[in-house]
The first five atom37 places (N, CA, C, CB, O) and aatype in JSON, in Angstrom:
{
  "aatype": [20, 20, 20, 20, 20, 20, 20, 20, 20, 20, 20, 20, 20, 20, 20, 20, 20, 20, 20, 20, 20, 20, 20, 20, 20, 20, 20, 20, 20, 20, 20, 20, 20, 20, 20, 20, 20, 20, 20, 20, 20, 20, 20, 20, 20, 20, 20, 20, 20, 20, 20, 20, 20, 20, 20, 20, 20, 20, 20, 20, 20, 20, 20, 20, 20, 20, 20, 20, 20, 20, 20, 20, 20, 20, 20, 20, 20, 20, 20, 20, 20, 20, 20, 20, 20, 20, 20, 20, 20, 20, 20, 20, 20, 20, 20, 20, 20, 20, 20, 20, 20, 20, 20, 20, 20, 20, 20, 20, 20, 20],
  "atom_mask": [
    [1, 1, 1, 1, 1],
    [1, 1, 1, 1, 1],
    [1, 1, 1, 1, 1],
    [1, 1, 1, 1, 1],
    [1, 1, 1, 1, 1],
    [1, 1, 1, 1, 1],
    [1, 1, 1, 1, 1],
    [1, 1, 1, 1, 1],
    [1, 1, 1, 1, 1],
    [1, 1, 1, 1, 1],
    [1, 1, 1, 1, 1],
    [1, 1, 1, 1, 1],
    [1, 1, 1, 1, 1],
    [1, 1, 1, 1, 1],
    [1, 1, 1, 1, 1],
    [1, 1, 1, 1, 1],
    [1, 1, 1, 1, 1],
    [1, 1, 1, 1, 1],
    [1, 1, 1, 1, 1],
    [1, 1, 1, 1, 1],
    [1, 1, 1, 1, 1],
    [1, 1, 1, 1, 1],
    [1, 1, 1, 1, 1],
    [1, 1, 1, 1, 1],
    [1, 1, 1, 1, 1],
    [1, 1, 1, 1, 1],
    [1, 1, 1, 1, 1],
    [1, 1, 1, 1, 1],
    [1, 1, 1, 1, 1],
    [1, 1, 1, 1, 1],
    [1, 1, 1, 1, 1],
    [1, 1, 1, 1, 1],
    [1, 1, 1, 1, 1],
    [1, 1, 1, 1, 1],
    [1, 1, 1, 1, 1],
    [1, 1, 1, 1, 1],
    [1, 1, 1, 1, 1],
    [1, 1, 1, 1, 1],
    [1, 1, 1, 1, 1],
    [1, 1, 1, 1, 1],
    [1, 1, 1, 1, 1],
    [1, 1, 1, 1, 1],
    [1, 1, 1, 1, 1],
    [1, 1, 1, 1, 1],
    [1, 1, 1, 1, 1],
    [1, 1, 1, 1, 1],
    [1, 1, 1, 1, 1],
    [1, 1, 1, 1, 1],
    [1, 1, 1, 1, 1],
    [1, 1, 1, 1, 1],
    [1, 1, 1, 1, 1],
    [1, 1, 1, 1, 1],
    [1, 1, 1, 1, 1],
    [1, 1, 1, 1, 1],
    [1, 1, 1, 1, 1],
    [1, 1, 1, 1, 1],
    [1, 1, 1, 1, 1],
    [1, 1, 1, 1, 1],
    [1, 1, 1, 1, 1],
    [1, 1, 1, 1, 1],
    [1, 1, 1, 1, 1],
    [1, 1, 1, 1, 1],
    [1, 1, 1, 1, 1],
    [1, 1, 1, 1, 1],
    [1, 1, 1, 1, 1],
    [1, 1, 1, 1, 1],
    [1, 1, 1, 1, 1],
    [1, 1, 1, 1, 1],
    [1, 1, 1, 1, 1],
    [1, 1, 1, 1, 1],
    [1, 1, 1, 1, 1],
    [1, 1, 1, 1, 1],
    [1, 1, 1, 1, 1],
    [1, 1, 1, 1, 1],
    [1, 1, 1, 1, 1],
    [1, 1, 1, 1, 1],
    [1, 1, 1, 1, 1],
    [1, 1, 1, 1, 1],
    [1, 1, 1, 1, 1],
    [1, 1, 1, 1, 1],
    [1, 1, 1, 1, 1],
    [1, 1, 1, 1, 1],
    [1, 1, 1, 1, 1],
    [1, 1, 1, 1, 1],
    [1, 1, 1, 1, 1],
    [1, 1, 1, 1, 1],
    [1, 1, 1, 1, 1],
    [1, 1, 1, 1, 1],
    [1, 1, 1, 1, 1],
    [1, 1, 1, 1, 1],
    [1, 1, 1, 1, 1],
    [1, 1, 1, 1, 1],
    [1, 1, 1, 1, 1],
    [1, 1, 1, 1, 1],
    [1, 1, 1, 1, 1],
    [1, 1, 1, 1, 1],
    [1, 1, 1, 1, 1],
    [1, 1, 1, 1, 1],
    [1, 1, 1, 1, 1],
    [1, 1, 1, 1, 1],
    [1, 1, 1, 1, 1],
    [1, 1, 1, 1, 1],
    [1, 1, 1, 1, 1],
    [1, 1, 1, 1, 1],
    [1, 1, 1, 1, 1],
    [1, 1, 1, 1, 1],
    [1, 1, 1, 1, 1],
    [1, 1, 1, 1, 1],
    [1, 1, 1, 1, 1],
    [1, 1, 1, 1, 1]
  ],
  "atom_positions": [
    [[0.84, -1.17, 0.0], [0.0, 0.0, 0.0], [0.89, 1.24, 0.0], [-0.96, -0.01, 1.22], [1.95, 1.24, 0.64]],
    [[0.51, 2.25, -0.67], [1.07, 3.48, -1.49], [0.67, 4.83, -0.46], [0.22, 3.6, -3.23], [-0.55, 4.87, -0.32]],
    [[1.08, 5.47, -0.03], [0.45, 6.43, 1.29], [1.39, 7.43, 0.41], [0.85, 6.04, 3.41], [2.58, 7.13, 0.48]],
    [[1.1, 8.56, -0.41], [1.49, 10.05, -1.42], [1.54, 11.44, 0.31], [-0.63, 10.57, -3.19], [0.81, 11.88, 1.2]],
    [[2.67, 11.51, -0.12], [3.27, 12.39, 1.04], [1.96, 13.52, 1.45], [4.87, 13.31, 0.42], [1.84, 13.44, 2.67]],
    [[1.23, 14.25, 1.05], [0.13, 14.8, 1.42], [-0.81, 14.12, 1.88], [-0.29, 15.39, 0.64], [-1.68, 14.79, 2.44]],
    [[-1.03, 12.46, 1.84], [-2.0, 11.68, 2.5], [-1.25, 11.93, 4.18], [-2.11, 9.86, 1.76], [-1.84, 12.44, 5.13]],
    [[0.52, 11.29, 4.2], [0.75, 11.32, 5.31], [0.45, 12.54, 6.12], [1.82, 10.98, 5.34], [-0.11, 12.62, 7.22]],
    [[0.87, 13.33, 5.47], [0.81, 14.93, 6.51], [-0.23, 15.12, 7.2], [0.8, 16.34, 5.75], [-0.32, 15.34, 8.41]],
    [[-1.15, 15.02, 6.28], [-2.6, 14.9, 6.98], [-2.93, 14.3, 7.97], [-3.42, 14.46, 6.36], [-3.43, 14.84, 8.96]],
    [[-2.58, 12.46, 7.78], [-2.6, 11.75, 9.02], [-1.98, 11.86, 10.12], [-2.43, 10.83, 8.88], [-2.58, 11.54, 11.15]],
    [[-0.56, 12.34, 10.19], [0.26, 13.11, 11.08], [-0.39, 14.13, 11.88], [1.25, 13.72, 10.36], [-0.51, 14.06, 13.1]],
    [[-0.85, 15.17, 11.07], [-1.51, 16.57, 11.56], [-2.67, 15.82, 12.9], [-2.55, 17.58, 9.89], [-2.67, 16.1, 14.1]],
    [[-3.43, 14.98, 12.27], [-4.68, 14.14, 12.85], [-3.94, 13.9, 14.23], [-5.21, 12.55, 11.89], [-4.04, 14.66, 15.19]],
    [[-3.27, 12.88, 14.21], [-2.55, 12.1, 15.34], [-1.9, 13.04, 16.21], [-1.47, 11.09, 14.83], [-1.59, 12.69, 17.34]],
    [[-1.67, 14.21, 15.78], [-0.74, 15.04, 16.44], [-1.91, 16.2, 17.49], [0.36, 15.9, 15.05], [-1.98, 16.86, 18.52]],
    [[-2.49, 15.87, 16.5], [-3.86, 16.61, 17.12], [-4.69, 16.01, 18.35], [-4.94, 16.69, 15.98], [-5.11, 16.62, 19.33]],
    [[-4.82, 14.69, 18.05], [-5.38, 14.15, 19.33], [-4.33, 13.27, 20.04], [-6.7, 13.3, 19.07], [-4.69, 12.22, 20.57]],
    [[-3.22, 13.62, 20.05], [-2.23, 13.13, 21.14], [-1.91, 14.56, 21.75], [-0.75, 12.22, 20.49], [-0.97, 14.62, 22.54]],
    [[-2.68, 15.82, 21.42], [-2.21, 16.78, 22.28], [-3.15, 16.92, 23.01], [-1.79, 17.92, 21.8], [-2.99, 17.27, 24.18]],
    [[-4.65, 16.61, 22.35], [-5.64, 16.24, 23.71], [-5.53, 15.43, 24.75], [-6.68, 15.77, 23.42], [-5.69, 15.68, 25.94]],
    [[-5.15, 14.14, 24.08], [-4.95, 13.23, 25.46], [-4.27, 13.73, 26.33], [-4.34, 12.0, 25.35], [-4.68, 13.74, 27.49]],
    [[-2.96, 14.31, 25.96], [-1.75, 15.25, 26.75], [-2.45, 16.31, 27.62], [-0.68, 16.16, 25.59], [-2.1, 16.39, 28.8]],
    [[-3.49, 17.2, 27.1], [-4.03, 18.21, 27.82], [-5.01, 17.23, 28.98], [-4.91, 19.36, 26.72], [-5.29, 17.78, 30.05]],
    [[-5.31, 16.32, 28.82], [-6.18, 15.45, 29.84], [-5.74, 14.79, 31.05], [-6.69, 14.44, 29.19], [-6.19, 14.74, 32.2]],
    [[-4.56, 14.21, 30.35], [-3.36, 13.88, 31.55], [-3.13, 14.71, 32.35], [-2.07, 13.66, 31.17], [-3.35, 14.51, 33.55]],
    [[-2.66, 15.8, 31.9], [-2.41, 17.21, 32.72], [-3.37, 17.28, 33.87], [-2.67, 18.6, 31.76], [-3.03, 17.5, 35.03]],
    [[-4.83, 17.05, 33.39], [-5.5, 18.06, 34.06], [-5.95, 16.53, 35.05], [-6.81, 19.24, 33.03], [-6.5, 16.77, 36.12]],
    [[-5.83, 15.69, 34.85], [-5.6, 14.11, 35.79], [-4.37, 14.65, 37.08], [-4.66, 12.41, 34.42], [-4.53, 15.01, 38.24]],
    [[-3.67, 14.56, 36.6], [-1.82, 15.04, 36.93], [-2.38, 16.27, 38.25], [-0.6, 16.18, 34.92], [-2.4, 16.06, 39.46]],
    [[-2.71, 17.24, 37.68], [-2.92, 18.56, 38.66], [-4.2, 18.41, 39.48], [-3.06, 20.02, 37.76], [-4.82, 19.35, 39.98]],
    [[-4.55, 16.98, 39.55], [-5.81, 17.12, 39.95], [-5.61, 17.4, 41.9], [-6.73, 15.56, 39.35], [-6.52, 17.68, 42.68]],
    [[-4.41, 17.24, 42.15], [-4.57, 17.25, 43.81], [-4.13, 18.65, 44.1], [-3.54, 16.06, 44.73], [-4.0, 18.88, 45.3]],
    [[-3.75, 20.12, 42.88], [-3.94, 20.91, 42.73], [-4.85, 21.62, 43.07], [-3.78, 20.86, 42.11], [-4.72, 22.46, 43.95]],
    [[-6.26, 21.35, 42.26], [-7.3, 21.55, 42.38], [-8.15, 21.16, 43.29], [-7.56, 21.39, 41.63], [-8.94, 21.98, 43.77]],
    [[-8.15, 20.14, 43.59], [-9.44, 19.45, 44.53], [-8.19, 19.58, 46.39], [-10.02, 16.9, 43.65], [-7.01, 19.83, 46.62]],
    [[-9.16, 19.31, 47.05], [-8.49, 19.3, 48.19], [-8.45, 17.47, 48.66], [-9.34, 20.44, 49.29], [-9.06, 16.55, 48.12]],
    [[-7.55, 17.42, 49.78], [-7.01, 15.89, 50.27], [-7.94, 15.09, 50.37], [-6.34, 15.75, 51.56], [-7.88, 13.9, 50.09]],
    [[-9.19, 15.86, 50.93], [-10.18, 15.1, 51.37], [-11.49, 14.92, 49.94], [-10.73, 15.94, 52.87], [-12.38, 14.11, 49.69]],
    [[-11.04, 15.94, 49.41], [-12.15, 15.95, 47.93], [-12.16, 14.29, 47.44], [-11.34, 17.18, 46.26], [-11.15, 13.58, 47.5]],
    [[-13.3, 13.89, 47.03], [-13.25, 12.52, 46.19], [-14.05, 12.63, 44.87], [-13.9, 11.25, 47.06], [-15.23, 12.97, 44.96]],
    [[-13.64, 12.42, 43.9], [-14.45, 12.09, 42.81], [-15.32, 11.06, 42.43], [-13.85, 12.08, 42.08], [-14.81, 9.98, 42.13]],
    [[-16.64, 11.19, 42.38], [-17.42, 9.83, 42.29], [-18.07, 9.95, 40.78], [-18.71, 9.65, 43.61], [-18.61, 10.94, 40.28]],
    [[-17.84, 8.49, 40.13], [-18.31, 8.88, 38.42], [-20.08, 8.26, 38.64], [-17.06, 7.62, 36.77], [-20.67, 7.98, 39.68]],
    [[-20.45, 8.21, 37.47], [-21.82, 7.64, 37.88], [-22.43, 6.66, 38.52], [-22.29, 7.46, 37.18], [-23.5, 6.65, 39.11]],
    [[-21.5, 5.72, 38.32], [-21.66, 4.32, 38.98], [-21.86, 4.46, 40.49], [-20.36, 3.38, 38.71], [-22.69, 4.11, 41.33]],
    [[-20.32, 5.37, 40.45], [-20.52, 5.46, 41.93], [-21.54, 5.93, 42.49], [-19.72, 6.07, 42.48], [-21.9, 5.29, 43.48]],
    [[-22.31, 7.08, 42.16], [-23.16, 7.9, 42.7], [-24.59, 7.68, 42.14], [-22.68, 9.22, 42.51], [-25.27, 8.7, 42.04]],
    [[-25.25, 6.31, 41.68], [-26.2, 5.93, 41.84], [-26.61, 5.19, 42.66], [-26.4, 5.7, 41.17], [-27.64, 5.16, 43.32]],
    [[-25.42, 4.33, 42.59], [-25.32, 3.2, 44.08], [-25.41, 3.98, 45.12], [-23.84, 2.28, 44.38], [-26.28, 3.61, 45.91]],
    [[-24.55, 5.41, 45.57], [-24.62, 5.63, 46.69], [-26.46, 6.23, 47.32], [-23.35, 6.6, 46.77], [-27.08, 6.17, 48.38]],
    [[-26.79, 6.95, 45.52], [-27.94, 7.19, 45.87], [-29.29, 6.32, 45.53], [-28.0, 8.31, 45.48], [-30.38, 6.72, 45.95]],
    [[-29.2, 5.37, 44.9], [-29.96, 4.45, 44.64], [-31.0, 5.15, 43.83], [-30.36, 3.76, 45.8], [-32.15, 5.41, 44.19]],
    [[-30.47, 5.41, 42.76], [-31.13, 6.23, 41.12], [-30.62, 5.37, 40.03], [-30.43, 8.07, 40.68], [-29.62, 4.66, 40.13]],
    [[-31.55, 5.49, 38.75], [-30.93, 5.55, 37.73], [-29.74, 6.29, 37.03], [-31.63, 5.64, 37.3], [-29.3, 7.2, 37.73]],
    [[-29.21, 6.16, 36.03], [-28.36, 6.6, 35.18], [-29.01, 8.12, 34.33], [-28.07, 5.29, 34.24], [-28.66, 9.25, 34.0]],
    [[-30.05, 7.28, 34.3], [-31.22, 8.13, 33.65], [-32.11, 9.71, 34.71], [-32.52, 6.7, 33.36], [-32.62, 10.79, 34.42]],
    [[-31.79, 8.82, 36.13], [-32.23, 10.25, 37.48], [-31.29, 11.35, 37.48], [-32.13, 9.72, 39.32], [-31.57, 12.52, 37.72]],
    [[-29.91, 10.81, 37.13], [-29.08, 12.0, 37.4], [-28.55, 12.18, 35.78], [-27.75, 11.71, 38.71], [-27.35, 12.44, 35.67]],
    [[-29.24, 12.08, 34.66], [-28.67, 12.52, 34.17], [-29.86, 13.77, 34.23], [-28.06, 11.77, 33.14], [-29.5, 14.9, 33.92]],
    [[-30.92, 13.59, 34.52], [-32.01, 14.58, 34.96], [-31.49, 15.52, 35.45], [-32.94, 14.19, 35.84], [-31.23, 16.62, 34.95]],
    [[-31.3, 15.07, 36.61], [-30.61, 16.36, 38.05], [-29.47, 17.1, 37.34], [-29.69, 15.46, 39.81], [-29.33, 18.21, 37.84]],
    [[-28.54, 16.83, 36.24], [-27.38, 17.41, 35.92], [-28.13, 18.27, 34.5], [-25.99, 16.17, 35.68], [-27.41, 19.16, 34.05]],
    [[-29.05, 18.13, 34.01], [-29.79, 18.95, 32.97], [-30.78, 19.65, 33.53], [-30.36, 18.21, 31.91], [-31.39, 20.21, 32.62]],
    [[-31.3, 19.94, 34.69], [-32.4, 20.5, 35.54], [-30.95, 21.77, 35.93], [-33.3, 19.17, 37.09], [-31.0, 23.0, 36.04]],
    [[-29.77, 20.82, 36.04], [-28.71, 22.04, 37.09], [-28.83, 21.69, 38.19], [-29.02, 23.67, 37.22], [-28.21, 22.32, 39.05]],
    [[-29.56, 20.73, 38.54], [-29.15, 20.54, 40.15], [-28.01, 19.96, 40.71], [-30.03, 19.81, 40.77], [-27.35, 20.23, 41.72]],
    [[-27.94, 19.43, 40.17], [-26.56, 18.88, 40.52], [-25.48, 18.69, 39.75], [-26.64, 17.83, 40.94], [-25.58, 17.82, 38.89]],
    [[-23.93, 19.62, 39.89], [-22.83, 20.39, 39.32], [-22.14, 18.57, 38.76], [-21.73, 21.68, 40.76], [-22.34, 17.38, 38.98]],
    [[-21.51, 19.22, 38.17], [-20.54, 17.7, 37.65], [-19.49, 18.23, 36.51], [-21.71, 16.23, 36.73], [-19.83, 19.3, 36.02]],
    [[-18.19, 17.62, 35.98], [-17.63, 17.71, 35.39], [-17.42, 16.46, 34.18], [-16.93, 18.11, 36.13], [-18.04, 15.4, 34.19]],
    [[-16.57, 16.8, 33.31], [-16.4, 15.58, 32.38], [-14.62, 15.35, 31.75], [-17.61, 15.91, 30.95], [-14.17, 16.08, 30.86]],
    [[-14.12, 14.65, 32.15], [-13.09, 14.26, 31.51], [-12.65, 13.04, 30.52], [-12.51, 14.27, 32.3], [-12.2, 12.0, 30.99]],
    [[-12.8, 13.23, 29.31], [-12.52, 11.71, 28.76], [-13.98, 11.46, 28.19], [-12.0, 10.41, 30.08], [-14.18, 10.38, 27.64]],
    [[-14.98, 12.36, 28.28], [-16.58, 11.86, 27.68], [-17.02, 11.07, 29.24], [-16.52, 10.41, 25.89], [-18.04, 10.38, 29.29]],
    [[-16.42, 11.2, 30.06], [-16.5, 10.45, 31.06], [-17.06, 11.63, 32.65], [-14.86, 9.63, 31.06], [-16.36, 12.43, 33.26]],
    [[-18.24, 11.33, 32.81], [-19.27, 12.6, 34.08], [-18.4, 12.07, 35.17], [-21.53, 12.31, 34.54], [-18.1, 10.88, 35.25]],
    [[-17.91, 13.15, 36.15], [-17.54, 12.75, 37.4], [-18.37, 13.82, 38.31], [-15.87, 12.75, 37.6], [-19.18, 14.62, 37.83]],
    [[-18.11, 13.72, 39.42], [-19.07, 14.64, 40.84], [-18.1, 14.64, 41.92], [-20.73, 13.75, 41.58], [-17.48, 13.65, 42.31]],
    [[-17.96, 16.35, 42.6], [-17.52, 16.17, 43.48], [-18.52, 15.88, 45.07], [-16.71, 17.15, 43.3], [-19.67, 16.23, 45.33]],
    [[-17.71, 15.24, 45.76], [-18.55, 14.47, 46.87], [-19.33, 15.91, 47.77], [-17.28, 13.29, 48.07], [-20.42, 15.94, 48.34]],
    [[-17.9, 17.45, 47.57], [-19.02, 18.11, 48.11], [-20.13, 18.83, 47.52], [-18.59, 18.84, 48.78], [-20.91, 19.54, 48.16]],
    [[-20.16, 18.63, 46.27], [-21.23, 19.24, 45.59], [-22.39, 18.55, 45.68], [-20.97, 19.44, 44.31], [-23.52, 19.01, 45.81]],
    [[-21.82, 16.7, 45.58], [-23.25, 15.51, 45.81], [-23.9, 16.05, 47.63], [-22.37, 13.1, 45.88], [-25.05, 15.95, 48.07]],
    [[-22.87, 16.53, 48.2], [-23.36, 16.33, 49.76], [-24.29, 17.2, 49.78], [-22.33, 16.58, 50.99], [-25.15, 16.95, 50.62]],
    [[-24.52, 18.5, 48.96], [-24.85, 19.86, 49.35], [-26.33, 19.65, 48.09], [-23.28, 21.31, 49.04], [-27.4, 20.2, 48.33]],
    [[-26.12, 18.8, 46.84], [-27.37, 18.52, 46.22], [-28.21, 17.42, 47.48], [-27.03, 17.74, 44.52], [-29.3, 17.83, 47.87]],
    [[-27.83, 16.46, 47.9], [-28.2, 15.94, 48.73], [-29.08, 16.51, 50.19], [-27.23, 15.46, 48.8], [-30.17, 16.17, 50.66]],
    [[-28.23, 17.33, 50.54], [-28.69, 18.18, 51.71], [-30.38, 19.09, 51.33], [-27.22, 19.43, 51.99], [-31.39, 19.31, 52.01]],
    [[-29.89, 19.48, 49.62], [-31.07, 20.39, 49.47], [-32.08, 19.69, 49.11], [-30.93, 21.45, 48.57], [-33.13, 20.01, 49.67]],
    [[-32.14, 18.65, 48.18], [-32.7, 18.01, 47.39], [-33.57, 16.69, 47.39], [-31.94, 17.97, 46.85], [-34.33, 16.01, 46.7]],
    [[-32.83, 16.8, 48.82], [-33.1, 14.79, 48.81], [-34.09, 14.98, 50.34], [-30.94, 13.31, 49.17], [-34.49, 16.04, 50.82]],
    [[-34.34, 13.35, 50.95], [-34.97, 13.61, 51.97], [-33.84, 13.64, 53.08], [-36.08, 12.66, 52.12], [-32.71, 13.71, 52.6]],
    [[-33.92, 13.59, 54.65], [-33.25, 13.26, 55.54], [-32.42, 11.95, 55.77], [-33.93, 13.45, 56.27], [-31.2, 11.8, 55.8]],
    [[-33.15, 11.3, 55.89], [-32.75, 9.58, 55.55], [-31.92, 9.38, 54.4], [-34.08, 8.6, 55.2], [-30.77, 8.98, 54.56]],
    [[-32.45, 9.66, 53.04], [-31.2, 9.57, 51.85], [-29.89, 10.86, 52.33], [-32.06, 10.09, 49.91], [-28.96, 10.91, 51.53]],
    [[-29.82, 11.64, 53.3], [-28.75, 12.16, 53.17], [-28.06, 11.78, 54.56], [-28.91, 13.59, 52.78], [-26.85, 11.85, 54.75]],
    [[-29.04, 11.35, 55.54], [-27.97, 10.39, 55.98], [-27.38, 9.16, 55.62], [-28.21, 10.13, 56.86], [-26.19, 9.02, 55.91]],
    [[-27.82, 8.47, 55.18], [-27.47, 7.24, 54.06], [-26.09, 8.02, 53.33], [-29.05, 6.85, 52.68], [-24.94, 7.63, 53.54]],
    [[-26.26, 8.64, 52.86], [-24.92, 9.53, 51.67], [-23.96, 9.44, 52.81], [-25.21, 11.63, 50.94], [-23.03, 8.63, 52.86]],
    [[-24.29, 10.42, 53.8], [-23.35, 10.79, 54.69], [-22.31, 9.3, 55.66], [-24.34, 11.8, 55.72], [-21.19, 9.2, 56.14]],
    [[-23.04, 8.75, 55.57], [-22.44, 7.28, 56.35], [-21.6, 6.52, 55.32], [-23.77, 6.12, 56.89], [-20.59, 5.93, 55.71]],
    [[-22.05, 6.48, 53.74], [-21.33, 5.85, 53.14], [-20.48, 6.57, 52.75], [-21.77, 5.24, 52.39], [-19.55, 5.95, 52.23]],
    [[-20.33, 8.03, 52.77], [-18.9, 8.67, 52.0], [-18.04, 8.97, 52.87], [-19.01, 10.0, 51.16], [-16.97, 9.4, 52.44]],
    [[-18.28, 8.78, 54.87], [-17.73, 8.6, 55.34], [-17.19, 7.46, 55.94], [-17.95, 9.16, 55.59], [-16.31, 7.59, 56.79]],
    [[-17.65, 6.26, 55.56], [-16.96, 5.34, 55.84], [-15.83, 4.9, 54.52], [-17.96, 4.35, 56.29], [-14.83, 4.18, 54.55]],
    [[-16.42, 5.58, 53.51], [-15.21, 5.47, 52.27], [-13.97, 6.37, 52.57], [-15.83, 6.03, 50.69], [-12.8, 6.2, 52.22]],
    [[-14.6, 7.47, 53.38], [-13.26, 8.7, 53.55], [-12.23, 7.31, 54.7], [-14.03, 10.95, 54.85], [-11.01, 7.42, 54.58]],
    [[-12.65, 6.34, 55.53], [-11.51, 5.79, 56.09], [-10.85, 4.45, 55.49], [-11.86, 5.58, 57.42], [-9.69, 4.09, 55.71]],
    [[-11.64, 3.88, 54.8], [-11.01, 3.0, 54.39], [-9.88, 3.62, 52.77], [-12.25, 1.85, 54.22], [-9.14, 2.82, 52.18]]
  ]
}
């Protein structure tokens, strides 16, 4: 197979292009104890249906309503635990936010 020096460039340009994304992603992986504090935890969806016992489909609600803040790295939703604590606090009943509160503190020791 025959690859004409303007096919390569192109494919180069491509590759070069999304190996500087991945690079900018790493980074922002890398600086993440920068940003967040010791005790901050990131929970992706999985985590934070289980903790709240929702669908995939409830919070993707709550994050298009705005209720509840979230980020994305990688096409991939994460949540910080104090933003879940404080949607929780407002949002939820007593019981589901003590429930939250027992399981993200028994995760903060183990």
């Amino acid at each position: 197979m025959y690859i004409n020096n303007e096919d390569f460039e192109k494919w180069m340009q491509k590759l070069s292009k999304k190996l500087n994304e991945i690079g900018q992603g790493l980074k922002s992986l890398i600086n993440t104890s920068e940003v967040f504090s010791e005790e901050e935890k990131l929970l992706d969806n999985q985590d934070l249906a289980f903790l709240l016992k929702v669908s995939y489909r409830t919070l993707q609600r709550y994050r298009t309503s705005k209720k509840l803040p979230y980020f994305m790295i990688a096409h991939k939703t994460y949540y910080r635990t104090s933003d879940v604590r404080e949607f929780v606090r407002s949002h939820m009943d007593f019981h589901t936010w003590q429930e939250f509160e027992k399981q993200t503190d028994s995760s903060k020791s183990t």
